[in-house]
C-alpha positions, 0 to 999 in steps of 0.5 A: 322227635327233633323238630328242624327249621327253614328258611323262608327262602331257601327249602333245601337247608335245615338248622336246629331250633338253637341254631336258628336262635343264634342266627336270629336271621339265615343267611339268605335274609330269611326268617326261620320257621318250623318245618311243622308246628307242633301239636300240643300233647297236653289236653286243656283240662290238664293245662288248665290247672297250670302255673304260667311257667308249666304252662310255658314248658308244654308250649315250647319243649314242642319247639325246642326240641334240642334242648334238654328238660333241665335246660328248658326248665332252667330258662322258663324259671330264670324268666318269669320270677320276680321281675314281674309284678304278679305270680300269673305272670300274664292275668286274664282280666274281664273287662265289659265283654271281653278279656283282656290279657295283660302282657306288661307285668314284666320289668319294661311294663310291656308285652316285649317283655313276655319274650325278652325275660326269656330270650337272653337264657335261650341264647346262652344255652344255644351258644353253648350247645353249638360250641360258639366262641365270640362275643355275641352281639344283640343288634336290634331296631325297635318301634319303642318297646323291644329296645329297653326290654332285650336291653333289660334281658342282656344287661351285664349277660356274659358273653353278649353285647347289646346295640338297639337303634330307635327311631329319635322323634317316633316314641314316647318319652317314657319310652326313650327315657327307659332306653337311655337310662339302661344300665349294663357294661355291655348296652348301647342305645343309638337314635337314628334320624329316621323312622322305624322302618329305616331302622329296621332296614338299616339292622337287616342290611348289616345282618346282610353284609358278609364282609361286614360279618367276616371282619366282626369275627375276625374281631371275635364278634358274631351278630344276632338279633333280639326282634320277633324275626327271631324265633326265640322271640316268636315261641315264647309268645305262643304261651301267653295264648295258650294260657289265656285259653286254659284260665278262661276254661278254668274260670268257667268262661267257656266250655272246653273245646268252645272256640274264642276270637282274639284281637291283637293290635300289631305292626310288625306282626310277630305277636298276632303270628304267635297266635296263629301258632297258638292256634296251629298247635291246636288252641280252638281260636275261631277268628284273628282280628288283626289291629292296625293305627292309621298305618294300616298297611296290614289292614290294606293288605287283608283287605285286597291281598296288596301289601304296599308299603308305598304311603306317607309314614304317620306318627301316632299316639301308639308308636309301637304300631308305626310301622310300613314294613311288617317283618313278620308276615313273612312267615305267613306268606311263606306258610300261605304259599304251601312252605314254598321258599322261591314263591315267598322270595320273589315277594320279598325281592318284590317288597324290596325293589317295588315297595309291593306284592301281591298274593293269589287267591290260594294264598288268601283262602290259606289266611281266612282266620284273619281279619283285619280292621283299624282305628284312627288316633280320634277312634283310638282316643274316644275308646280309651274314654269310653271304657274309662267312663263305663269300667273305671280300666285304663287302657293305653293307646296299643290296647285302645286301637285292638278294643276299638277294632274288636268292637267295630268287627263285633258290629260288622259282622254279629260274630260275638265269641268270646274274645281275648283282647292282648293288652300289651302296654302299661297305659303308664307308658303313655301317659300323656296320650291317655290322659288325654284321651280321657280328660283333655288337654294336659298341655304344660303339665310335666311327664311325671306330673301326670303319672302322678294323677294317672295313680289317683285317677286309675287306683293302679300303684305306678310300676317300679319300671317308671319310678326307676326312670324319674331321677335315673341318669341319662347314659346314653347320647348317640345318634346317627344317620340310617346310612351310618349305622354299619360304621356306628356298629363298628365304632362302639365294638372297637 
């Protein structure tokens, strides 16, 4: 059966999945989603003795279903090889009393590369498939993590371009060096004064702009995007949850059928949206608890059925998670609506003028398995201290904020199922926030001084990804303003 996409706001149009991966936005400024989500035709008891990779093949030839066997396999094997660190390419770790998934072995040390090592064969193959002659240009914003990964999955891609604005002063060192190091013919990196949000809109506004489209054609460009509002982000991150369930099955953890939680720190929503899928497809998850920073704009929204972005924007420890305007909720809004594309549309012209909307009782009963909770940069530190303390793991500050969160639900509500926690940094990538966290102030030592003590004080060898950047060359420089990224867009394609 050959599964279409929609739009969440418009009903009436359907475009095949690598249609819609090509596009990475519709036209109407909606995101894609399936028609249906598929149910998996493999029992867990097969999928336990699976490689990641079989595992990824079961998941998504359910979505991709215009792409051949051999194309799929092609794309899961040119993905997850040797740019990771481990053969299980994603290790489910206990640790005290939960699991912890580790999603950062890939070549960015974190868990954008679980999809983005993927993404760049996924569109080649789709652009094939739809007989697209121009350039195609990967323009991306990035809270600090998706930025190097889809960097590192398109460089030197044939046919591609590559353009990612961050946030100047919203991520980590680590974070901004990786960036700006890039290699690739095709990369480019620009700073914005602004925060992630404004980046974020300003990549939508272009995506939004016909005019603008009509003359990078004309030029022999055409855009799409490498965020998680694309779907080929959002179906290879289903597989990571399926997986987890089948090697908890397979190492005696639970019994089959056994229902588990799943905790995951988010802020544009994509990789706890992934687990619902995960879920839909038909992974027994009992519960989604939904991790939020000191932006708990997702938390305020479970909690009173109000998103309201309208508060001050807060820099924190765990920078991937600053974020107001969680792109991804969308496609729940869309599902919580009964698949109703004027319903979701009115919200986001709502979000868009007001900075708010509110849902009805109906749609909240429909998002019942989540749960949102949140933790502030001192809950957030201690945490990290104390699973150190207790467990000699380091955590880093993404992964902190979940463990937090998950504890304090625990406590709440006596609810004590088995639970996956997405660890989905490298605690390297933050390495002066967690050692921090776990010995105090590190004022005056240098970034690589303490990655350096990081090794002795958590028997982890340091990743290849951070030693690359140590002597790397700075070979990106640009900045803009938010209201200059069109034109910024349009000088480096000249």
């Amino acid at each position: 059966m050959n599964l279409l996409y929609k739009s969440t706001r418009n009903a009436d149009k359907t475009v095949t999945a690598s249609e819609a991966i090509l596009k990475g936005l519709a036209d109407d400024g909606g995101l894609f989603v399936p028609v249906a989500v598929p149910k998996l035709d493999v029992t867990m008891d097969e999928l336990k003795s699976m490689s990641y990779q079989e595992t990824a093949y079961e998941v998504m030839k359910k979505f991709l279903t215009d792409f051949t066997e051999e194309e799929l396999k092609h794309c899961i094997n040119s993905a997850y090889d040797s740019k990771f660190d481990t053969e299980v390419i994603a290790p489910l770790v206990k640790v005290g009393d939960t699991y912890h998934l580790e999603l950062f072995h890939g070549a960015t040390i974190a868990f954008k590369d679980m999809a983005l090592s993927i993404l760049p064969h996924l569109m080649i193959v789709s652009a094939k498939k739809n007989h697209a002659e121009n350039t195609i240009v990967i323009l991306t914003a990035t809270s600090g993590d998706t930025g190097k990964a889809a960097m590192a999955g398109f460089a030197d891609v044939e046919g591609t371009r590559i353009i990612v604005f961050y946030p100047k002063d919203g991520v980590s060192r680590v974070q901004e060096l990786q960036m700006l190091t890039q290699k690739g013919a095709n990369t480019s990196v620009v700073g914005i004064s602004g925060n992630f949000d404004d980046a974020q809109s300003g990549v939508k506004k272009i995506f939004g702009d016909k005019e603008f489209a009509k003359e990078l054609a004309g030029r022999g460009y055409q855009l799409s995007s490498a965020n998680s509002i694309n779907i080929g982000r959002l179906v290879p991150q289903v597989v990571y949850y399926v997986y987890a369930y089948a090697k908890l099955l397979e190492n005696g953890e639970i019994e089959n059928g056994e229902k588990i939680n799943v905790t995951v720190p988010t802020g544009n929503f994509g990789n706890i949206l992934a687990a619902y899928f995960a879920k839909q497809m038909g992974v027994p998850i009992d519960k989604l608890i939904c991790a939020s920073n000191d932006n708990k704009v997702l938390y305020d929204f479970f909690k009173t059925g109000v998103y309201d972005k309208n508060r001050p924007f807060i820099l924190t420890s765990s920078p991937s998670m600053d974020i107001l305007i969680s792109s991804n909720l969308e496609r729940l809004i869309y599902l919580s609506t009964g698949c109703d594309a004027e319903e979701t549309k009115k919200r986001m012209e709502e979000l868009s003028k007001d900075g708010k909307y509110s849902v009805t009782g109906e749609m909240r009963a429909r998002m019942a398995d989540f749960v949102g909770g949140y933790a502030d940069q001192a809950a957030n530190a201690a945490e990290i201290k104390r699973l150190y303390d207790e467990t000699g793991y380091m955590i880093d500050t993404h992964t902190g904020v979940a463990s937090c969160v998950y504890h304090n639900y625990v406590k709440e509500t006596g609810d004590t199922k088995k639970t996956v926690i997405a660890s989905t940094a490298s605690p390297y990538k933050f390495s002066r926030s967690v050692m921090e966290a776990i010995f105090g102030s590190e004022e005056g030592k240098g970034e690589f001084e303490l990655i350096d003590e990081m090794e002795k004080a958590s028997g982890v060898k340091i990743p290849q990804a951070i030693e690359e950047i140590r002597k790397a060359e700075i070979r990106h420089n640009r900045q803009c303003n938010p209201e200059e990224m069109e034109k910024t867009v349009s000088e480096i394609l000249q």
